[in-house]
mmJSON file of the N, C-alpha and C atoms, coordinates in Angstrom:
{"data_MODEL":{"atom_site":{
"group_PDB":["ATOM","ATOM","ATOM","ATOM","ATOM","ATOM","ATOM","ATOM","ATOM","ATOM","ATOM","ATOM","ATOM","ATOM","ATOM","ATOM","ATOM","ATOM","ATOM","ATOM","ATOM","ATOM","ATOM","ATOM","ATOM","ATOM","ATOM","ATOM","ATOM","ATOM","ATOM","ATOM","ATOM","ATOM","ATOM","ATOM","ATOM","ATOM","ATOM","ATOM","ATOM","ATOM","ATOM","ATOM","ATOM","ATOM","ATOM","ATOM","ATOM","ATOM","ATOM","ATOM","ATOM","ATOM","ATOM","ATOM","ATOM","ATOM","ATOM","ATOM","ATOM","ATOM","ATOM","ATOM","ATOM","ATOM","ATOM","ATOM","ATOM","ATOM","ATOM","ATOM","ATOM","ATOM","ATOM","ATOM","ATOM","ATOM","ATOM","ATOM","ATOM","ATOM","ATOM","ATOM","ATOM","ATOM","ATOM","ATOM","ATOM","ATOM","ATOM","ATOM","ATOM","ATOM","ATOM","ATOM","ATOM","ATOM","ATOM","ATOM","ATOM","ATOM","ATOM","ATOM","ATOM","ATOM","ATOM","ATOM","ATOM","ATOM","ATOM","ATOM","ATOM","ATOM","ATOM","ATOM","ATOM","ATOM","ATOM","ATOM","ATOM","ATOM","ATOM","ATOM","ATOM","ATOM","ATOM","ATOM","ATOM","ATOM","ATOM","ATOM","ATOM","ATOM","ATOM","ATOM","ATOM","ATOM","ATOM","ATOM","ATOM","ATOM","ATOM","ATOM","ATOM","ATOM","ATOM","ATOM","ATOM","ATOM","ATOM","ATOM","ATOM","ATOM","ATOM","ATOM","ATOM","ATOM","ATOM","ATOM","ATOM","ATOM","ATOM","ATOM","ATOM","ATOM","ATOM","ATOM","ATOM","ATOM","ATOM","ATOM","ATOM","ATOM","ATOM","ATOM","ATOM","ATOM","ATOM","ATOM","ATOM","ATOM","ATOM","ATOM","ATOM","ATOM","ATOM","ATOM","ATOM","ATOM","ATOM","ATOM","ATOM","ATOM","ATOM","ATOM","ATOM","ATOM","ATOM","ATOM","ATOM","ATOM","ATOM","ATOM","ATOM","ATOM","ATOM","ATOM","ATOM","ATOM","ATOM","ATOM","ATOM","ATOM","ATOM","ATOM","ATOM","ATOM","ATOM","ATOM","ATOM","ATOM","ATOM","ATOM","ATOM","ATOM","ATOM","ATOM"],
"id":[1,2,3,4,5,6,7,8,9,10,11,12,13,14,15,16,17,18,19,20,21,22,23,24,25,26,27,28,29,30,31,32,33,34,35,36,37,38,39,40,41,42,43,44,45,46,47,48,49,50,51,52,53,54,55,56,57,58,59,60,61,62,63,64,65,66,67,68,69,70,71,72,73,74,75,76,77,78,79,80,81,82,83,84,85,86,87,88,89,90,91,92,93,94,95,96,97,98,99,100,101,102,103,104,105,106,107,108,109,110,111,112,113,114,115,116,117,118,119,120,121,122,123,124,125,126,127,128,129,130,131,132,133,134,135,136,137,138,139,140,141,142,143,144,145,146,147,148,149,150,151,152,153,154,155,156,157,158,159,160,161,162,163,164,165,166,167,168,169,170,171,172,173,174,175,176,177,178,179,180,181,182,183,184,185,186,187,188,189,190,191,192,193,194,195,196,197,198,199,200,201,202,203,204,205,206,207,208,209,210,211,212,213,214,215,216,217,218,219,220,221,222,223,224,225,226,227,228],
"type_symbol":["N","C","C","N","C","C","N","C","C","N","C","C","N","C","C","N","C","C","N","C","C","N","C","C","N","C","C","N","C","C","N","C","C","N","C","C","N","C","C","N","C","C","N","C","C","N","C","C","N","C","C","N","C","C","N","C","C","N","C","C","N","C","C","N","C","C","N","C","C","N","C","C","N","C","C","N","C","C","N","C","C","N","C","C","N","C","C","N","C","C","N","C","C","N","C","C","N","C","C","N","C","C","N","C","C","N","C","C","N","C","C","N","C","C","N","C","C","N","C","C","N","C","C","N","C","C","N","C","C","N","C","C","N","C","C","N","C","C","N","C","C","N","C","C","N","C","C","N","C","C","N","C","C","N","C","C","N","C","C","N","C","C","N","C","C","N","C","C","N","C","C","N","C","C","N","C","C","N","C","C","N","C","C","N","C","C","N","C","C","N","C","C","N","C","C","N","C","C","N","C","C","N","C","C","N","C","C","N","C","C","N","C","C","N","C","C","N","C","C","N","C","C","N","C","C","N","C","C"],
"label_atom_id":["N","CA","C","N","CA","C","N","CA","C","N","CA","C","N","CA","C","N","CA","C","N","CA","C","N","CA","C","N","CA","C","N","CA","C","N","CA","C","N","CA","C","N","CA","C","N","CA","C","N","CA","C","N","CA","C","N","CA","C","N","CA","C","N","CA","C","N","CA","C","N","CA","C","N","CA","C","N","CA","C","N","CA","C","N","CA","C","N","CA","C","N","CA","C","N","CA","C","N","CA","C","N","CA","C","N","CA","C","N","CA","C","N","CA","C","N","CA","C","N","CA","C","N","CA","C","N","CA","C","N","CA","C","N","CA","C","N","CA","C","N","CA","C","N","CA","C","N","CA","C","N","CA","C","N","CA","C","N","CA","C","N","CA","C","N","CA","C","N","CA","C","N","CA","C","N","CA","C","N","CA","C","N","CA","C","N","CA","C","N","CA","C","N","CA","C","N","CA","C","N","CA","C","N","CA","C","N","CA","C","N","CA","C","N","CA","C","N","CA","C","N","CA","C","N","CA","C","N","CA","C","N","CA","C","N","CA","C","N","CA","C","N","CA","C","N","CA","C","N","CA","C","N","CA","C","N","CA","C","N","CA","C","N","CA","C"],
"label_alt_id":[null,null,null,null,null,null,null,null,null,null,null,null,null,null,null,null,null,null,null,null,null,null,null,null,null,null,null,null,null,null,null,null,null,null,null,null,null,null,null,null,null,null,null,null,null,null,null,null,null,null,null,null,null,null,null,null,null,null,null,null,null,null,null,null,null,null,null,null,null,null,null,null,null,null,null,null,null,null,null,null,null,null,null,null,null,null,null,null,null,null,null,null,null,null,null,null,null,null,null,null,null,null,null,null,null,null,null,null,null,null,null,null,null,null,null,null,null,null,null,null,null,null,null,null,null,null,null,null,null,null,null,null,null,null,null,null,null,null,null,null,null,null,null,null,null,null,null,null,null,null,null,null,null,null,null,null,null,null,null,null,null,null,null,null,null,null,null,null,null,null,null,null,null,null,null,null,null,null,null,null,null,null,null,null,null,null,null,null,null,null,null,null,null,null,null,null,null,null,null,null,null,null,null,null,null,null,null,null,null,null,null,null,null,null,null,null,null,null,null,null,null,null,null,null,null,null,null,null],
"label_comp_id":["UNK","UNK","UNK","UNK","UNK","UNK","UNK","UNK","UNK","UNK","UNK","UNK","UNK","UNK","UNK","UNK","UNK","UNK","UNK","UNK","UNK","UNK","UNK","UNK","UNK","UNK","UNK","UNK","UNK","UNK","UNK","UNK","UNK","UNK","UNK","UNK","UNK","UNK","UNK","UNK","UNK","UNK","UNK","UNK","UNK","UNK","UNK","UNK","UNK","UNK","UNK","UNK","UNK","UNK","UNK","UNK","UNK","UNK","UNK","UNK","UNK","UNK","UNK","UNK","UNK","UNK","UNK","UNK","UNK","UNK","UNK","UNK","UNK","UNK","UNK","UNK","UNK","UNK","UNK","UNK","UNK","UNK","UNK","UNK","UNK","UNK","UNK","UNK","UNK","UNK","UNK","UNK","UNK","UNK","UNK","UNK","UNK","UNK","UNK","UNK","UNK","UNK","UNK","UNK","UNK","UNK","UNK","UNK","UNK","UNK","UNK","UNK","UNK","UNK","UNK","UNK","UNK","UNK","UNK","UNK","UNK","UNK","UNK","UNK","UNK","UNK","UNK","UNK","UNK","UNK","UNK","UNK","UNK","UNK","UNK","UNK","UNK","UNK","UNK","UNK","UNK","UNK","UNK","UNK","UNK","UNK","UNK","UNK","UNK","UNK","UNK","UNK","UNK","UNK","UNK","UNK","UNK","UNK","UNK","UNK","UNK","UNK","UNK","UNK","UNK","UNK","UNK","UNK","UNK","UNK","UNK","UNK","UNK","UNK","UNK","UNK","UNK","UNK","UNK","UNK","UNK","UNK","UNK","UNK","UNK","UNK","UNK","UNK","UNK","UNK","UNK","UNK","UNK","UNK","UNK","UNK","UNK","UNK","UNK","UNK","UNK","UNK","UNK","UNK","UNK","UNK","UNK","UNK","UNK","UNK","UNK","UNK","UNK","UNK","UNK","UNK","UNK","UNK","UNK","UNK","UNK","UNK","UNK","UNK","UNK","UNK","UNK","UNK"],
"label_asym_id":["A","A","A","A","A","A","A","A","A","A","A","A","A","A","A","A","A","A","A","A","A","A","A","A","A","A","A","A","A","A","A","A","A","A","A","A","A","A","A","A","A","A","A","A","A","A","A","A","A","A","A","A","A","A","A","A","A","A","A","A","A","A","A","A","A","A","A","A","A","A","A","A","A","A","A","A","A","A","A","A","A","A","A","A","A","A","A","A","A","A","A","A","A","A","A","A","A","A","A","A","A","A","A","A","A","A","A","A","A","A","A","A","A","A","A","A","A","A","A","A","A","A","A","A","A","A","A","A","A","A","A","A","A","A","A","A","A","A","A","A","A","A","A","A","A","A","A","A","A","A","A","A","A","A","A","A","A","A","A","A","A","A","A","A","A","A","A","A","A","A","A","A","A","A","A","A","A","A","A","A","A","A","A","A","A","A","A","A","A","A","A","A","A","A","A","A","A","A","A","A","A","A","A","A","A","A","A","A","A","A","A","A","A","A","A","A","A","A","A","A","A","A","A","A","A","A","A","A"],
"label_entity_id":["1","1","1","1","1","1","1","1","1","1","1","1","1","1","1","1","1","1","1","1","1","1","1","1","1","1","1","1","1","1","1","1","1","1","1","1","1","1","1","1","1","1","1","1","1","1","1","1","1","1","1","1","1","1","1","1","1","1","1","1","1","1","1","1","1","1","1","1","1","1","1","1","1","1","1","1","1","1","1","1","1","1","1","1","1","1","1","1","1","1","1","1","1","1","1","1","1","1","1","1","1","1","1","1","1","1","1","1","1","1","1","1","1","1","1","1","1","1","1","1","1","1","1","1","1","1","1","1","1","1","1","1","1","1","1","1","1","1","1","1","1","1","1","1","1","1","1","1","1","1","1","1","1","1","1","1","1","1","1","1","1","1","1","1","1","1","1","1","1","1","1","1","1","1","1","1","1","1","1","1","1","1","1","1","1","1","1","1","1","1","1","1","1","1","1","1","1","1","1","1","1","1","1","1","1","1","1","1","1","1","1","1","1","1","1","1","1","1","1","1","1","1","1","1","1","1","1","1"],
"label_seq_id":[1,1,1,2,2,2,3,3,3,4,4,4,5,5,5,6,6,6,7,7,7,8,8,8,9,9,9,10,10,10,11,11,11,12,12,12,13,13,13,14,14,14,15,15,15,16,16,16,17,17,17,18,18,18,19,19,19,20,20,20,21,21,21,22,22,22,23,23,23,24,24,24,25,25,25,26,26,26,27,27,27,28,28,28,29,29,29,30,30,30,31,31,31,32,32,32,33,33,33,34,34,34,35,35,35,36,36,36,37,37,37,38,38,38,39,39,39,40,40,40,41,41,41,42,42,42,43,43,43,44,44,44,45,45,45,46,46,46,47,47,47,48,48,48,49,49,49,50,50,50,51,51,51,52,52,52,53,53,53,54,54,54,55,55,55,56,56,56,57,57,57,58,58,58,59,59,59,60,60,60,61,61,61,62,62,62,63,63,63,64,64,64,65,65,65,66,66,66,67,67,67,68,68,68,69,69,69,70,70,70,71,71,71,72,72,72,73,73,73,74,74,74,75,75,75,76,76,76],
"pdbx_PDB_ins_code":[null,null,null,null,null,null,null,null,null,null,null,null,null,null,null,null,null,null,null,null,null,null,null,null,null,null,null,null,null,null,null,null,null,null,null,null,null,null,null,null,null,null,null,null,null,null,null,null,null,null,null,null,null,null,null,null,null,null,null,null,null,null,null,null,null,null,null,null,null,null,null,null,null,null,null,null,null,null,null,null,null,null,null,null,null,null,null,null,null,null,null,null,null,null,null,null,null,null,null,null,null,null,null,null,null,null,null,null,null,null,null,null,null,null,null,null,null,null,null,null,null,null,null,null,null,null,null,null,null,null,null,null,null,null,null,null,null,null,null,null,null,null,null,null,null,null,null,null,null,null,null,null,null,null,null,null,null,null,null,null,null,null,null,null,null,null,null,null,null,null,null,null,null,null,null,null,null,null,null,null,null,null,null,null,null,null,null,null,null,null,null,null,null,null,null,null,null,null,null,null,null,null,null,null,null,null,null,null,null,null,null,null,null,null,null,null,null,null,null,null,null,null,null,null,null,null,null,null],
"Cartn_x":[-24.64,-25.4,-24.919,-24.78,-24.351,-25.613,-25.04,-26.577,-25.481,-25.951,-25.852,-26.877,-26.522,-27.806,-29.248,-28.961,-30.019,-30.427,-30.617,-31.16,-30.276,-30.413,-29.703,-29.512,-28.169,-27.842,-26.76,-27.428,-27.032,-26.295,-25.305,-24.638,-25.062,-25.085,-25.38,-24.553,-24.614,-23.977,-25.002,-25.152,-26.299,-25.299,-25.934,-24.946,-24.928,-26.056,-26.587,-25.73,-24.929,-24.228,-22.27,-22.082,-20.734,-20.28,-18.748,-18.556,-17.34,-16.629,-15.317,-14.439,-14.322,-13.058,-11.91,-12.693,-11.67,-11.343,-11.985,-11.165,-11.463,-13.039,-13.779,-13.236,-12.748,-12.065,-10.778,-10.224,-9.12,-8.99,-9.305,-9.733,-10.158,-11.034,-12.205,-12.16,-11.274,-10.963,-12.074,-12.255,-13.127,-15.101,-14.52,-16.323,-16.618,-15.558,-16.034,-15.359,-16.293,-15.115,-15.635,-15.01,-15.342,-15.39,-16.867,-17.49,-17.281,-15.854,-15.689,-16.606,-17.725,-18.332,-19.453,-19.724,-20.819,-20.369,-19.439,-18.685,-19.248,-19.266,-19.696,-19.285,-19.06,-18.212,-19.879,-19.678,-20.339,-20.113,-21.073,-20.3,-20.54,-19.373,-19.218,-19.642,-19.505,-19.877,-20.292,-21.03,-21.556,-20.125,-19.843,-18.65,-18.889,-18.031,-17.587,-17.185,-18.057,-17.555,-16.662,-15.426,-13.777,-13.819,-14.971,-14.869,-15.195,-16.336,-17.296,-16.7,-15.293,-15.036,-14.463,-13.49,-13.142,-14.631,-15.383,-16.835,-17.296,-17.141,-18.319,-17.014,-15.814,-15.109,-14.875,-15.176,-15.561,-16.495,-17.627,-18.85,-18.475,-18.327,-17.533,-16.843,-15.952,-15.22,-15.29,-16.507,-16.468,-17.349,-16.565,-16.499,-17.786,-18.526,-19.809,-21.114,-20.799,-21.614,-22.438,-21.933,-22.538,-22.786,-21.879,-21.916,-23.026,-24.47,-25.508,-25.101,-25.356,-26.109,-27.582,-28.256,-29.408,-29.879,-30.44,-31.034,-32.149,-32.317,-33.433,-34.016,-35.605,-35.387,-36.042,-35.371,-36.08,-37.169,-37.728,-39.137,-39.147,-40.273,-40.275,-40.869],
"Cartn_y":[122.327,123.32,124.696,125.757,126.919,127.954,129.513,130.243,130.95,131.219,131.997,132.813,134.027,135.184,135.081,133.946,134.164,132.712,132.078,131.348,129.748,128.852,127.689,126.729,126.62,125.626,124.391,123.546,122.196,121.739,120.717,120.381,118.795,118.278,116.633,116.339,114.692,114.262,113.577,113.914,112.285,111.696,110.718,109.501,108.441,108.99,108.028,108.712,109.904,110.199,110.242,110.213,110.454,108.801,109.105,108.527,107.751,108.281,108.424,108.638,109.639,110.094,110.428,111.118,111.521,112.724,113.72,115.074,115.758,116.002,116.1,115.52,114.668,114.346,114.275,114.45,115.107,116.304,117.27,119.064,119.145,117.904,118.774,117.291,116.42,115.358,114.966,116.303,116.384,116.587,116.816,117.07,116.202,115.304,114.635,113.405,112.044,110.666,109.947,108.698,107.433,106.743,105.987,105.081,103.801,103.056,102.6,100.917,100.666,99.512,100.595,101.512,102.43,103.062,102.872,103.7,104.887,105.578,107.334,108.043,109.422,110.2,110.431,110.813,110.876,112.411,112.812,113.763,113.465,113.728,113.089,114.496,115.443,117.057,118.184,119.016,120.064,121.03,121.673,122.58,123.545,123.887,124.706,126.123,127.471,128.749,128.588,128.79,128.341,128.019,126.652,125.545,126.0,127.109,127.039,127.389,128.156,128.553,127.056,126.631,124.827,123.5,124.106,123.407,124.103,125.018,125.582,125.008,125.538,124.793,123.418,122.553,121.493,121.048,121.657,121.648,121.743,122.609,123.403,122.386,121.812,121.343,119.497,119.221,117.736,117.804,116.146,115.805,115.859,115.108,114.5,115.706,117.024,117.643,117.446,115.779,115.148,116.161,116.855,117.348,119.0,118.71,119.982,120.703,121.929,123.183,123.123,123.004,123.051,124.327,125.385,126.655,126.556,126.477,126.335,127.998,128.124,129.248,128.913,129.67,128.949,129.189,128.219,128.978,129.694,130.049,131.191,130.813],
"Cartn_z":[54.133,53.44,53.898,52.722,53.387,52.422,52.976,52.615,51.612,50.693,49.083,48.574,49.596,49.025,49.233,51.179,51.411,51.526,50.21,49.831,50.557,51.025,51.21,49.842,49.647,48.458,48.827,48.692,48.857,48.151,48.402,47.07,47.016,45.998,45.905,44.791,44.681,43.177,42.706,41.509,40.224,39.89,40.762,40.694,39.434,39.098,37.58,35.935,36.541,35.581,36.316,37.104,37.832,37.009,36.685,35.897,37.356,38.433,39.088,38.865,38.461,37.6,38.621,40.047,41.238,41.244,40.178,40.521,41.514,41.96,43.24,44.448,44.734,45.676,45.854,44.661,44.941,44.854,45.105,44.548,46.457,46.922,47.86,48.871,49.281,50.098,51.228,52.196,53.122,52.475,51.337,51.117,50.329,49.052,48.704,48.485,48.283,48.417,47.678,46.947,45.827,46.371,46.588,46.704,45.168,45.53,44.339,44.336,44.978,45.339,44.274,44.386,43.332,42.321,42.371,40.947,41.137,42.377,41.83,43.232,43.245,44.29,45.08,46.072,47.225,48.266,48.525,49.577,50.903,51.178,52.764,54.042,53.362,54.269,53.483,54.031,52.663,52.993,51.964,52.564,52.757,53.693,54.717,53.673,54.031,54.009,52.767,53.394,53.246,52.087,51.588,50.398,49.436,49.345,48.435,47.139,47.032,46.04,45.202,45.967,45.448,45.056,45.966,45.254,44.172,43.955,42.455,41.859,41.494,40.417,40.441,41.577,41.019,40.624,41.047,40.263,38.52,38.404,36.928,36.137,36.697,36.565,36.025,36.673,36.609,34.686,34.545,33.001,32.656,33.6,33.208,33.682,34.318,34.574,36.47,36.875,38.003,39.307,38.983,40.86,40.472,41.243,41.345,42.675,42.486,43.153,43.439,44.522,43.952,44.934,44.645,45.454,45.991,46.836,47.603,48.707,48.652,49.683,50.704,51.579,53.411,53.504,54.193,54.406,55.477,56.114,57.086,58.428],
"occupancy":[1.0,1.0,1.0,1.0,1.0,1.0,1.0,1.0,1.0,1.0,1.0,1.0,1.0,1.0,1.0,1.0,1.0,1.0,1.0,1.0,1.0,1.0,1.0,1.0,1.0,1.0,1.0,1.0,1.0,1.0,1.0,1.0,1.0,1.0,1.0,1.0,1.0,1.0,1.0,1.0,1.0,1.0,1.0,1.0,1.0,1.0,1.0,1.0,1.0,1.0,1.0,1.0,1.0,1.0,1.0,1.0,1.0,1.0,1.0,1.0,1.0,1.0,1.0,1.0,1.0,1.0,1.0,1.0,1.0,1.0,1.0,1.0,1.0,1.0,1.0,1.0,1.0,1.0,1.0,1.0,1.0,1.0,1.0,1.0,1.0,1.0,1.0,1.0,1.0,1.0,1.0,1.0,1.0,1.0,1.0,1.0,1.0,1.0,1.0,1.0,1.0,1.0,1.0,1.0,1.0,1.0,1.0,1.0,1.0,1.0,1.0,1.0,1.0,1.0,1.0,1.0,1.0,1.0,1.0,1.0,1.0,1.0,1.0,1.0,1.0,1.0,1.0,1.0,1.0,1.0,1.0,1.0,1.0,1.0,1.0,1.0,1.0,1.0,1.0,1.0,1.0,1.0,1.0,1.0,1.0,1.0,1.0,1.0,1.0,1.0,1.0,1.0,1.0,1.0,1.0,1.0,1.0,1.0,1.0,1.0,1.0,1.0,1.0,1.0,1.0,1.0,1.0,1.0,1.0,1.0,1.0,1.0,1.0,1.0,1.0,1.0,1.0,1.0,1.0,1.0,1.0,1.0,1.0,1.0,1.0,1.0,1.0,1.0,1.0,1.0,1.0,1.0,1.0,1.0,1.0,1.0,1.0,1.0,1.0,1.0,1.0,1.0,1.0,1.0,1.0,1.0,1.0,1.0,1.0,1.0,1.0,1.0,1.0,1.0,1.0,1.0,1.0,1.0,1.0,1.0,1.0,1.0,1.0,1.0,1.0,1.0,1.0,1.0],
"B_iso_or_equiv":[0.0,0.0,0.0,0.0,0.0,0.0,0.0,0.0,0.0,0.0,0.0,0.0,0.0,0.0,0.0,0.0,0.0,0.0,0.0,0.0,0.0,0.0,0.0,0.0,0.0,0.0,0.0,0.0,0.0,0.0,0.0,0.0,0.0,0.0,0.0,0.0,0.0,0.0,0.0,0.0,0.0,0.0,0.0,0.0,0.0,0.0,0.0,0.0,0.0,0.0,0.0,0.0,0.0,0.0,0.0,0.0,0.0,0.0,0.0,0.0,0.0,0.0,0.0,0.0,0.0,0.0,0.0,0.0,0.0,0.0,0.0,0.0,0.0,0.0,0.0,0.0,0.0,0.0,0.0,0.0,0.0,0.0,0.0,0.0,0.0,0.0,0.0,0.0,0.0,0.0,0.0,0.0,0.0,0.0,0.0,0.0,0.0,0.0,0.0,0.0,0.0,0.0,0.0,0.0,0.0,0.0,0.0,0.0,0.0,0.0,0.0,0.0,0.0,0.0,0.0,0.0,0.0,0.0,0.0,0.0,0.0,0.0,0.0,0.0,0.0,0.0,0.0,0.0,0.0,0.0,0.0,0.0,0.0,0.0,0.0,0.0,0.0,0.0,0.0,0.0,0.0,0.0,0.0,0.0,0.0,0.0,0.0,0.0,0.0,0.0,0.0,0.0,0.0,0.0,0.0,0.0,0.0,0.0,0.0,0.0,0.0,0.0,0.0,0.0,0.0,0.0,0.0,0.0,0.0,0.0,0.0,0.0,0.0,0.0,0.0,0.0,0.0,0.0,0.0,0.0,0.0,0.0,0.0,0.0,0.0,0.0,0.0,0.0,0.0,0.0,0.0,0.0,0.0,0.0,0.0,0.0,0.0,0.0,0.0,0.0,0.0,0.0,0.0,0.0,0.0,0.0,0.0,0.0,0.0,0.0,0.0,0.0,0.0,0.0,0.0,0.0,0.0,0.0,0.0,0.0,0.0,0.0,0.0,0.0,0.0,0.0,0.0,0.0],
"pdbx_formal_charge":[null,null,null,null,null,null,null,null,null,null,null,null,null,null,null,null,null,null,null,null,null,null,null,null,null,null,null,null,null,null,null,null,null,null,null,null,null,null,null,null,null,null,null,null,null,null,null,null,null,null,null,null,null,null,null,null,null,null,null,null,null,null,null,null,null,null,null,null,null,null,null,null,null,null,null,null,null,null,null,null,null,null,null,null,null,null,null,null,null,null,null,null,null,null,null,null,null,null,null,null,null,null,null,null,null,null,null,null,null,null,null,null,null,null,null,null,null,null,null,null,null,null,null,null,null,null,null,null,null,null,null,null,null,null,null,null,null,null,null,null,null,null,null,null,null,null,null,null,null,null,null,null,null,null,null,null,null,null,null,null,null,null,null,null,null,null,null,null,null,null,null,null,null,null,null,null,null,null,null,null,null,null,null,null,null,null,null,null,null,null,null,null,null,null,null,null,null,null,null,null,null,null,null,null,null,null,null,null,null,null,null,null,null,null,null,null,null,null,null,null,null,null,null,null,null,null,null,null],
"auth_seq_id":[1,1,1,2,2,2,3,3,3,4,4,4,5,5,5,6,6,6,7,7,7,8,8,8,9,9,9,10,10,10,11,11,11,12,12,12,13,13,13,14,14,14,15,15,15,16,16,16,17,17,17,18,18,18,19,19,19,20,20,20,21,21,21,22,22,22,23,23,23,24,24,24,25,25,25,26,26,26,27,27,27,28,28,28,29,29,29,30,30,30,31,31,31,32,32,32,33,33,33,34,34,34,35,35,35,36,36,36,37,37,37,38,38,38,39,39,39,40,40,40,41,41,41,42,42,42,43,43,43,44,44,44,45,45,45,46,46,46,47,47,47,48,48,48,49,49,49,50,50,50,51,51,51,52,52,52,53,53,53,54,54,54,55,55,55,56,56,56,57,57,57,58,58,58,59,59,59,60,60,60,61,61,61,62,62,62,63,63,63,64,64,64,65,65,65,66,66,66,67,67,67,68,68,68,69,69,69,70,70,70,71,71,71,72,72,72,73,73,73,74,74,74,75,75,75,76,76,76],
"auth_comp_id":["UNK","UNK","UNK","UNK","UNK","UNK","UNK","UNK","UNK","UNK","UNK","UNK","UNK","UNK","UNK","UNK","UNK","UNK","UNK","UNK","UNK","UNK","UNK","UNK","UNK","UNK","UNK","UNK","UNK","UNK","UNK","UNK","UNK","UNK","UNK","UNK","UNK","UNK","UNK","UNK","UNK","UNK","UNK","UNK","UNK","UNK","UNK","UNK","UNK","UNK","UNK","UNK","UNK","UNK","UNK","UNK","UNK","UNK","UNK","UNK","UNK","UNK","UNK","UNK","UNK","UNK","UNK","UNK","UNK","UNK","UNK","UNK","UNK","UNK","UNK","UNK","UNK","UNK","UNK","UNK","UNK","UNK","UNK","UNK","UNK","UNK","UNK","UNK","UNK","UNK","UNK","UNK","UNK","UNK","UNK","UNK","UNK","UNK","UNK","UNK","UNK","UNK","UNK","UNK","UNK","UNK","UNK","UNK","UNK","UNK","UNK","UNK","UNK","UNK","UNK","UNK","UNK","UNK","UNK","UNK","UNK","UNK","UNK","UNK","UNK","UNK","UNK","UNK","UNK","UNK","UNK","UNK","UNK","UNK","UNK","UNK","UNK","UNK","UNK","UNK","UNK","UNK","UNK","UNK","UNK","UNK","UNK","UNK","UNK","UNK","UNK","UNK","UNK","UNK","UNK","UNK","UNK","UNK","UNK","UNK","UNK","UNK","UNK","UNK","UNK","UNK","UNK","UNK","UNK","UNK","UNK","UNK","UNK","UNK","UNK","UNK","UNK","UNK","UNK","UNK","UNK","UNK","UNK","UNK","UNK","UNK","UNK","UNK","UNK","UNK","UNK","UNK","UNK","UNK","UNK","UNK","UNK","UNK","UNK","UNK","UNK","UNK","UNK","UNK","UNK","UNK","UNK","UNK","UNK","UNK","UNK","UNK","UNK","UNK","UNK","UNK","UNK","UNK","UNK","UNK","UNK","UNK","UNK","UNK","UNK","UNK","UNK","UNK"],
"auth_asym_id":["A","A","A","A","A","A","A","A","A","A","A","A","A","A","A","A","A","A","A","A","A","A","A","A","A","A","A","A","A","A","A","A","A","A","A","A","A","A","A","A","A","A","A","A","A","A","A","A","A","A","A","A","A","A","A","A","A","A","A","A","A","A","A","A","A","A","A","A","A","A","A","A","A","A","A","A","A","A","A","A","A","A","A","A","A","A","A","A","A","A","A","A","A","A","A","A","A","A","A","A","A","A","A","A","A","A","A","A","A","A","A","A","A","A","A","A","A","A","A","A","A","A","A","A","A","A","A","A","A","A","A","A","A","A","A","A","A","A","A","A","A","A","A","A","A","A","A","A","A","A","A","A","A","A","A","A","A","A","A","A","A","A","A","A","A","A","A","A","A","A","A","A","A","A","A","A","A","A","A","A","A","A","A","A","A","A","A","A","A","A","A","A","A","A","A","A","A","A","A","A","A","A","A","A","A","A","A","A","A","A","A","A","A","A","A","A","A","A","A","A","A","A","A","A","A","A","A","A"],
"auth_atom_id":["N","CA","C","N","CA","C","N","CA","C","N","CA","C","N","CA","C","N","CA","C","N","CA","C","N","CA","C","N","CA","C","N","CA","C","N","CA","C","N","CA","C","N","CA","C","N","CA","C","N","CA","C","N","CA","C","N","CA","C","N","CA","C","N","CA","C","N","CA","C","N","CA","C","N","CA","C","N","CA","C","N","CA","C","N","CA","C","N","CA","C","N","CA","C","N","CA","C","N","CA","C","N","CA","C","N","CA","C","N","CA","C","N","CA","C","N","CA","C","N","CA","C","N","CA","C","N","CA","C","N","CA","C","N","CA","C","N","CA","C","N","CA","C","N","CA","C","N","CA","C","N","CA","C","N","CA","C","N","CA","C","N","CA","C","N","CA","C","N","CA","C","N","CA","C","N","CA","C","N","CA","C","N","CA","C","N","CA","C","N","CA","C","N","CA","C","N","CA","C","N","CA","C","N","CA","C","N","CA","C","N","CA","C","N","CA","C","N","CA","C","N","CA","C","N","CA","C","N","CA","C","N","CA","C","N","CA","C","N","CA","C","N","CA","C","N","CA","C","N","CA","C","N","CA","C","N","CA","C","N","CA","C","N","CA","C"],
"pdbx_PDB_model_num":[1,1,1,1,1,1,1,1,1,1,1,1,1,1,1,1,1,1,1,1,1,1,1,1,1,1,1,1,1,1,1,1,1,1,1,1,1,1,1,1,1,1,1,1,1,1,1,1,1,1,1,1,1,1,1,1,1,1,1,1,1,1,1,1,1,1,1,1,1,1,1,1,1,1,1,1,1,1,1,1,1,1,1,1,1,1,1,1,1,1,1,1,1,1,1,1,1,1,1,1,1,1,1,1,1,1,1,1,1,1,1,1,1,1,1,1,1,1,1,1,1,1,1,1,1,1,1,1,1,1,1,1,1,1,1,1,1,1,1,1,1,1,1,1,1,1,1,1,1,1,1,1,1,1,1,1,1,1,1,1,1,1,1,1,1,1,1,1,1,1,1,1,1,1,1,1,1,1,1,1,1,1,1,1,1,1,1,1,1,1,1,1,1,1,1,1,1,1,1,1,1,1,1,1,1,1,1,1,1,1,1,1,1,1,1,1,1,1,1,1,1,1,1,1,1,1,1,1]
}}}
C-alpha cells in the first residue's frame, strides 16, 4: 500500500473477472503473478513508490478492467 494525496490506495485484483491474460505480470513481475491453478493474476506486493506509474497503466491497461485502485482515507 502506498499514500496518494494523503489518502492510502491499495491495489487488489477481481478475480471473478481476470481473465490471465499475463500482461500485469509481465509489465509488473514483482507485484504481480498467475495463479494458473485459479486462472487469475494475484498480487504478490503492493508496489513500491518506483511502481506506481507501471501499476496505474496496468491497471489501465488490463482487458477485462480486473486490476482496482481502491482509495481509502486513514483514519486518525
Amino acid at each position: 500500500m502506498h499514500e496518494k494525496g494523503g489518502c492510502l490506495v491499495p491495489l487488489t485484483i477481481h478475480t471473478d473477472l481476470c481473465v490471465s491474460c499475463g500482461m500485469c505480470a509481465e509489465r509488473l513481475p514483482a507485484v504481480f503473478r498467475i495463479d494458473r491453478a485459479a486462472r487469475s493474476a494475484e498480487v504478490v506486493r503492493q508496489p513500491q513508490p518506483t511502481e506506481t506509474d507501471d501499476a496505474l497503466e496496468a491497471a489501465e491497461d488490463c482487458p477485462v478492467g480486473a486490476i482496482i485502485w481502491t482509495q481509502t482515507v486513514p483514519t486518525a
